[in-house]
Each structure stands twice: as structure tokens, then as C-alpha cells.
C-alpha positions in Angstrom: -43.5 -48.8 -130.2 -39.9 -50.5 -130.5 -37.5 -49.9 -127.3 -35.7 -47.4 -128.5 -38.6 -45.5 -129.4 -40.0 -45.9 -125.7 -36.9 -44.4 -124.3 -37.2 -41.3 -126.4 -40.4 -41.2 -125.1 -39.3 -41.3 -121.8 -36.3 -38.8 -122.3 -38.6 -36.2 -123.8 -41.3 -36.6 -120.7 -38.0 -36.4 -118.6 -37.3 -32.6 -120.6 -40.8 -31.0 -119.3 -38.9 -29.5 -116.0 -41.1 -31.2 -114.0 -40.7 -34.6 -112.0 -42.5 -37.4 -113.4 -43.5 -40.7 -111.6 -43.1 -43.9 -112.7 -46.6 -44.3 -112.8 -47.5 -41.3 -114.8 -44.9 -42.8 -117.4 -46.3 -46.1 -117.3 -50.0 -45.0 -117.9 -48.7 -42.2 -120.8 -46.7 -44.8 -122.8 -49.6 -47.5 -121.9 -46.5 -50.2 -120.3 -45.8 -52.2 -117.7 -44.2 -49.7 -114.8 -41.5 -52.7 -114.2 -40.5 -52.0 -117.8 -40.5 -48.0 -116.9 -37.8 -48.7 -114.5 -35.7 -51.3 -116.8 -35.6 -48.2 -119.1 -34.7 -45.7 -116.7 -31.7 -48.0 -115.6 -30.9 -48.2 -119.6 -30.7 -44.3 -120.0 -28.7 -44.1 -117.0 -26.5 -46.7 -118.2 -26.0 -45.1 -121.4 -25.1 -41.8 -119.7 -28.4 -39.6 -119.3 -28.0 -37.5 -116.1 -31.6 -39.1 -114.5 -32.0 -37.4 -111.3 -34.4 -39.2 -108.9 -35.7 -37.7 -105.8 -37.5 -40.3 -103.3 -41.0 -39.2 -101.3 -44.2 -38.2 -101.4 -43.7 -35.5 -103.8 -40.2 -37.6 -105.9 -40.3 -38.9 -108.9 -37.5 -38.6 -112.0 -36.3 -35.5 -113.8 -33.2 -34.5 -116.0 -30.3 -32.2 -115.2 -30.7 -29.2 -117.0 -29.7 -28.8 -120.2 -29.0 -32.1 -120.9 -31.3 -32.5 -124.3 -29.1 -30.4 -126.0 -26.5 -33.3 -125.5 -25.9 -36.6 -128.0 -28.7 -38.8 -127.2 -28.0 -42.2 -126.4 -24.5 -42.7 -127.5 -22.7 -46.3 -125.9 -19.2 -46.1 -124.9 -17.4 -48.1 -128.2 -19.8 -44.7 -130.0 -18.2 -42.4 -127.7 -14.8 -43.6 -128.7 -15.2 -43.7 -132.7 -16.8 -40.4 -132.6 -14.2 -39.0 -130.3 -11.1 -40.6 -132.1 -12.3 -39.3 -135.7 -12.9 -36.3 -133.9 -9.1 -36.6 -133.5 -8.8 -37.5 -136.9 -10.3 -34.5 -138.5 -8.3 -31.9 -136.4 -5.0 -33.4 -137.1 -6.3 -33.3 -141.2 -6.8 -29.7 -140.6 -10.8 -29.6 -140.8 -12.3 -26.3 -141.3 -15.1 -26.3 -138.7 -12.8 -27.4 -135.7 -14.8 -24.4 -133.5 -18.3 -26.8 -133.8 -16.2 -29.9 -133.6 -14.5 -28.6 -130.0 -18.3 -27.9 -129.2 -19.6 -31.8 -129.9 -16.6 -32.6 -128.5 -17.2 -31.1 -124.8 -20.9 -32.5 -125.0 -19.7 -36.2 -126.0 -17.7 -35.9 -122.5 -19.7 -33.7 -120.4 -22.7 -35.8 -120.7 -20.7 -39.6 -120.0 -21.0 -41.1 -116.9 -17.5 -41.5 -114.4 -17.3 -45.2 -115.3 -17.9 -44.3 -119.3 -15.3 -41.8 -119.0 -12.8 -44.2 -117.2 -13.2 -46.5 -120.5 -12.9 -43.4 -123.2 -9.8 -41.9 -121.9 -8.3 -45.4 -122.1 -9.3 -46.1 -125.6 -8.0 -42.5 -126.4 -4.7 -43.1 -124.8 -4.3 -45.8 -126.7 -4.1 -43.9 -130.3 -2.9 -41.4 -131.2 -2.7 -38.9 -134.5 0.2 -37.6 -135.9 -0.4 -34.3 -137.7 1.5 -33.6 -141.3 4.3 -30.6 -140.6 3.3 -27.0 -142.4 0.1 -27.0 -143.2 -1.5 -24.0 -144.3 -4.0 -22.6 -142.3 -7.0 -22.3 -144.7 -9.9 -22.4 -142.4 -11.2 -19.3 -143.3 -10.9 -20.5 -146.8 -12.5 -23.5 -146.7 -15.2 -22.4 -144.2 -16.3 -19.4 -147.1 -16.2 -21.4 -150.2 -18.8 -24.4 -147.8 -21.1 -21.5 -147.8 -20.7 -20.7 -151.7 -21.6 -24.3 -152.1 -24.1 -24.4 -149.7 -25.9 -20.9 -151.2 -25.0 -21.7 -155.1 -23.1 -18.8 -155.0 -20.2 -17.7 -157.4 -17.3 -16.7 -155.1 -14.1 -14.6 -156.9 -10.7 -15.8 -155.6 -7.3 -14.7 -155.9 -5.2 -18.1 -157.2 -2.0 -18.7 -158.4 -0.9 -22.5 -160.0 2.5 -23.7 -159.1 3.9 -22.4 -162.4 2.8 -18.7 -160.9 4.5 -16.5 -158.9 1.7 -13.7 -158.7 -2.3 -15.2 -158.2 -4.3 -14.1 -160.6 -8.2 -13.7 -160.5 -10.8 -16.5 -160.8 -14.9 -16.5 -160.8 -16.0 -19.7 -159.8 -18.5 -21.6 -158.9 -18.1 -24.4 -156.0 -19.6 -27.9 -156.4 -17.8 -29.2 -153.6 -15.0 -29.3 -151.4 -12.4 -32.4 -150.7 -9.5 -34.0 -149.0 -6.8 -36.1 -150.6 -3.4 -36.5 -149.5 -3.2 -33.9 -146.8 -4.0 -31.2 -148.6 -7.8 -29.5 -149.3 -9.1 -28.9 -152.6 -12.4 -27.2 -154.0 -13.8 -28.7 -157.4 -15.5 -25.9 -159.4 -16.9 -24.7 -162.6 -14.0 -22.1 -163.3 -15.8 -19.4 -165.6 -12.3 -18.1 -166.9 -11.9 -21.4 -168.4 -15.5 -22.7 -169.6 -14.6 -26.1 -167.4 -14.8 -27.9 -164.2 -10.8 -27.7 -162.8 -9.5 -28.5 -158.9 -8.1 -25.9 -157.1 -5.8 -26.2 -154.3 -7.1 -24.5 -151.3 -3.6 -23.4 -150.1 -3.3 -21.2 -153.1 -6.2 -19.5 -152.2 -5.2 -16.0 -151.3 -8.6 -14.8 -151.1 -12.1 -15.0 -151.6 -15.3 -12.6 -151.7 -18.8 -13.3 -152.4 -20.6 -12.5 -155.6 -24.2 -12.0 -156.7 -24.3 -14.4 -158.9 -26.0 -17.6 -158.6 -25.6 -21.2 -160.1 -27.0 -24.9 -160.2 -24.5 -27.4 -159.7 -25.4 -30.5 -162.3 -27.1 -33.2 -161.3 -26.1 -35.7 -160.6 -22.2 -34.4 -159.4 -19.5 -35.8 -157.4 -17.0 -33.7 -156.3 -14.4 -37.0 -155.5 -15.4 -39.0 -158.3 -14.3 -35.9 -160.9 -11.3 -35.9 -158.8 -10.3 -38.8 -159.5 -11.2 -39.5 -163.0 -8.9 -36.2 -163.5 -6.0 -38.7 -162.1 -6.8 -41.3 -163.4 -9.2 -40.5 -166.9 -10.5 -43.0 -168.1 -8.9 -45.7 -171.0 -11.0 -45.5 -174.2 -9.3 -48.6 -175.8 -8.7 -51.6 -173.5 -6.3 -53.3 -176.2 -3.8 -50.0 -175.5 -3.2 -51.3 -172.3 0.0 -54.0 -171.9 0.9 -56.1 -169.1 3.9 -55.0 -167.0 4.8 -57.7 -164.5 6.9 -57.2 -161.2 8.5 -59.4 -159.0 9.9 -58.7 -155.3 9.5 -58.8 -151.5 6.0 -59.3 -150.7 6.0 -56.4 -148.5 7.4 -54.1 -151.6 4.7 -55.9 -153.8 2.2 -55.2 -151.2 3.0 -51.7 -151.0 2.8 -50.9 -154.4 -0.5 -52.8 -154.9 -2.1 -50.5 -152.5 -0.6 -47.3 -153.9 -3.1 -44.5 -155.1 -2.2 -45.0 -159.2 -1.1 -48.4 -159.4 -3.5 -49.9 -157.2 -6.4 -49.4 -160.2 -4.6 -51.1 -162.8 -4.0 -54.6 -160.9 -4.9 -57.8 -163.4 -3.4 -60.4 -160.8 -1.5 -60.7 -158.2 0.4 -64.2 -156.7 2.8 -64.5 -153.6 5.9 -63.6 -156.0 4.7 -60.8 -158.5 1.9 -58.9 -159.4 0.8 -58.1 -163.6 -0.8 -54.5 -164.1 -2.3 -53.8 -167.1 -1.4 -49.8 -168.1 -0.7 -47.7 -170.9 2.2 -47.9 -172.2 2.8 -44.0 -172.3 1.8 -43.5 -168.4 3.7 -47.0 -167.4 7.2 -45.1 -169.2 6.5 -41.7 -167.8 5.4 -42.8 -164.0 6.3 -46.0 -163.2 9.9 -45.8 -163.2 9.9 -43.1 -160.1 7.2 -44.9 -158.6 10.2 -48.2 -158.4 13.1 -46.2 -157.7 12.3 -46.0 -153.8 12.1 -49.6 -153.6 15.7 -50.2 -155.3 16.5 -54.0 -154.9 13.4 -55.1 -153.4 11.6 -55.3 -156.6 12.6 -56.3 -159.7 10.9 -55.4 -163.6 10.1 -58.4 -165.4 8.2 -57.3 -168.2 8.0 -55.1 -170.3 11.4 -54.9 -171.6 10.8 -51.3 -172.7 10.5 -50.5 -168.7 14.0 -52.4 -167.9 15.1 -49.9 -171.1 13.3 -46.7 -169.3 14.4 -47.8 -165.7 18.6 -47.4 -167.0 17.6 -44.3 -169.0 16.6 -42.7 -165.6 19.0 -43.9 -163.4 22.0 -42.9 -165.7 20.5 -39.8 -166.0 20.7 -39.3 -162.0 24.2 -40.3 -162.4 25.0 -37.9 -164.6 23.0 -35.4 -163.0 25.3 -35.4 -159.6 28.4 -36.2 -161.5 28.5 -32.5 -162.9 27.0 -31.3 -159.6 30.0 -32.6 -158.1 32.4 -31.6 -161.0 30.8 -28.1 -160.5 31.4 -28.1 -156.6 35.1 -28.8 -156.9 35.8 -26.2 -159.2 33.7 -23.6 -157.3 36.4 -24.9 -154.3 
């Protein structure tokens, strides 16, 4: 057997309740009994509560309850598991209850000297948590098990155009996270279609009968995104539009969510996307306007043309706001 297989060995002879010898060890697992005690030092190394008693009657044994901890999880393990742990509650994860309970046995099963180490890797990062979120937990946690069952679920939904929800039979393929904010992807039975719905909108869900069989094969993120970002039919529609700037503006922009997919080339002074023409005119030119100066349209012209149209639109747009506040005066 590999090492790592001997040491499980060992930690499950460890679990009987009773002590066991070094010996007894050495003649079950057919080794060495110096390599019984190099793996005994290991497991204590990694953090396994080995108790050993000295004597006639000694020999090793575990504290209780300890196989119902992580197995054999290193300190840099510790730390990634604790940090994303971190992670997931600041992103507002919906099973933060069983996440609390891995959580306490990661630390209540680490050695002092381990947990020296993983509080100063933890102090050393930290999370910061978007402002208002909306606590769908509950949400979330009931449409997992509509997935998990293939069960339609019926929820109460309004769109952003909506002041009142309205009701919805759906079926769940799965659940994601983008941008801060939770979404479920689901056959929507209303619509004959698979649509994303905004968990925050959810006012509330119950539980049908009814089953369903999600199609194979189906990924929940990868619909997700082909609904932002569908896919070009004809290549030759797509032009070049060519920026120039501050690296770090250019850098930036390359790495955005919607431009980042239409990159042709990139050099230390611009970057050339090739996009449609109609989604370059419609998005692009509130995409810039944060950047002001620090980037600069090269091509297309019709882009320079769009990029005046907007901006002398937002002059004219607080122009009468403040022609409007001084006569209200």
C-alpha cells in the first residue's frame, strides 16, 4: 500500500476505542514497526489528536470523536480551506450553518503550533462584503433541494419592469453566482424556455408534485453566459474597434466581463476588439465614459460619432435639470 494509504490504515485501527501497540500495528499492516512510529509522528504532525499512554498495558489511541474531523489536512490546506471559507460568507452562501460546522472542525482538530500559523495567514487577508444584500438563504437553500429532487418549485417573481411578482412554475437546473448577486437557471413553464432568475426577486417559493429531468448534458454557467454574450452567427459582421490609452485603463478594460471576449490583439499602446457593430454602438460608449482621458477611440469612426452623441446628450440632460432647478427657486 502507498503511505498515505498506510496512515489511513493506521487512523482507522486508532478509531476501535481501544489502545493499540506498535507491534500489533506493525504485524496487521505487515511493516517495519520503525516505520509505525515515523507514521505516528506524521499524523501527529498533521494534527491527529494521537494520545499515547507508556507501560505495560500503553499503547496509542485517539481522542474521542476525532474521525468525524477533516482527515489529514497540512497547514497551507487549513488556510485555503479557511480563507474561501471566508470567501463564501462574505458572497452570501446559502449553507453558511454547515460551513460554521467544517469551519469549527478545521480548527478544533489543529495542533497549537498549526493554529499559531493559520491565524497568521488569516490576519493577513481579509474580505470585504458588498453593502445590502438581500438575505435569500432560505431561497436559495429550497430551490438546491428542487434541483437536487427534480422537483418543480412555484415562486412568486417580479422582473425589474414589475412592481407586483407575479407567479412562476419552474423547474431548477442549477443555481449560480455572478457579480454579487445569486441567480437560478430554470426551465420557466409559463414561458416554454430556459430564462435566469434573480434570486432577490424571489418572494417565495413552495414545492410541487411535479417532477422533471434536467437535459443532459446542462450547464447552468455556460447558458448564463451565452445569454450575455450569444453567440455571433457571421464572423464577417464583426469590425475592428481599436483603443489607445494608459496601459492600466487598457488593462482594465481587457479584463472586463464583455469586452474581455472580443480581444483580437493587444500591444503596449492599444488593444483591437473585434465586435458587432450594433453591440459596439449600444455598449461601448458607457463602458469608456468612466475612463474619460485615459483612453482614447481610434477606430471606428462611427464610435468617435456615437461617443459625442452621448456625451452631448448628458450635457443637455443637466443643462435643463439645472434650468429647471432655478426656476423651481
Amino acid at each position: 500500500m502507498s503511505k498515505m494509504d498506510n496512515m489511513m490504515a493506521i487512523l482507522w485501527m486508532l478509531h476501535s476505542g481501544r489502545r493499540v501497540t506498535a507491534k500489533q500495528i506493525s504485524e496487521k499492516l505487515e511493516m517495519n514497526i520503525r516505520t509505525v512510529y515515523r507514521y505516528i509522528d506524521a499524523l501527529s504532525a498533521s494534527g491527529v489528536p494521537i494520545i499515547a499512554d507508556a507501560g505495560h498495558h500503553g499503547g496509542y489511541s485517539l481522542l474521542n470523536h476525532f474521525i468525524e474531523s477533516p482527515l489529514l489536512f497540512d497547514v497551507d490546506e487549513k488556510t485555503a480551506l479557511l480563507q474561501a471559507a471566508d470567501f463564501a460568507r462574505k458572497a452570501g452562501y446559502f449553507s453558511e450553518e454547515a460551513l460554521n460546522r467544517a469551519v469549527s472542525k478545521l480548527t478544533l482538530h489543529s495542533n497549537q503550533e498549526q493554529e499559531k500559523r493559520i491565524t497568521e495567514h488569516l490576519e493577513g487577508l481579509e474580505v470585504l462584503s458588498p453593502i445590502g444584500q438581500s438575505p435569500t438563504e432560505p431561497l436559495l437553500k429550497e430551490l438546491e433541494q428542487g434541483i437536487l429532487n427534480g422537483t418543480s418549485v412555484e415562486m412568486m417573481y417580479h422582473t425589474r419592469r414589475e412592481e407586483q411578482p407575479k407567479r412562476r412554475i419552474v423547474d431548477p437546473y442549477g443555481i449560480i453566482y455572478w457579480k454579487h448577486n445569486w441567480y437560478v437557471i430554470a426551465f420557466c413553464q409559463q414561458r416554454h424556455d430556459i430564462r435566469s432568475f434573480r434570486a432577490d426577486r424571489i418572494s417565495r417559493i413552495l414545492h410541487t408534485e411535479m417532477t422533471f429531468k434536467r437535459p443532459e448534458p446542462f450547464s447552468a454557467g455556460q447558458f448564463f453566459m451565452n445569454s450575455l454574450l450569444p453567440e455571433v452567427q457571421d464572423k464577417e459582421a464583426l469590425i475592428p474597434f481599436v483603443l489607445g490609452g494608459k496601459t492600466s485603463a487598457l488593462d482594465n478594460l481587457c479584463q472586463h466581463w464583455f469586452l474581455g471576449h472580443h480581444v483580437k490583439e493587444r500591444t503596449s499602446k492599444t488593444v483591437t476588439f473585434l465586435i458587432e457593430e450594433a453591440a459596439l454602438l449600444t455598449y461601448v460608449p458607457y463602458l469608456l465614459l468612466p475612463y474619460g482621458k485615459s483612453v482614447q477611440v481610434i477606430e471606428p469612426q462611427s464610435l468617435k460619432q456615437k461617443m459625442i452623441e452621448v456625451l452631448y446628450e448628458l450635457i443637455q440632460y443637466y443643462q435643463v435639470e439645472n434650468f429647471t432647478d432655478g426656476r423651481c427657486q
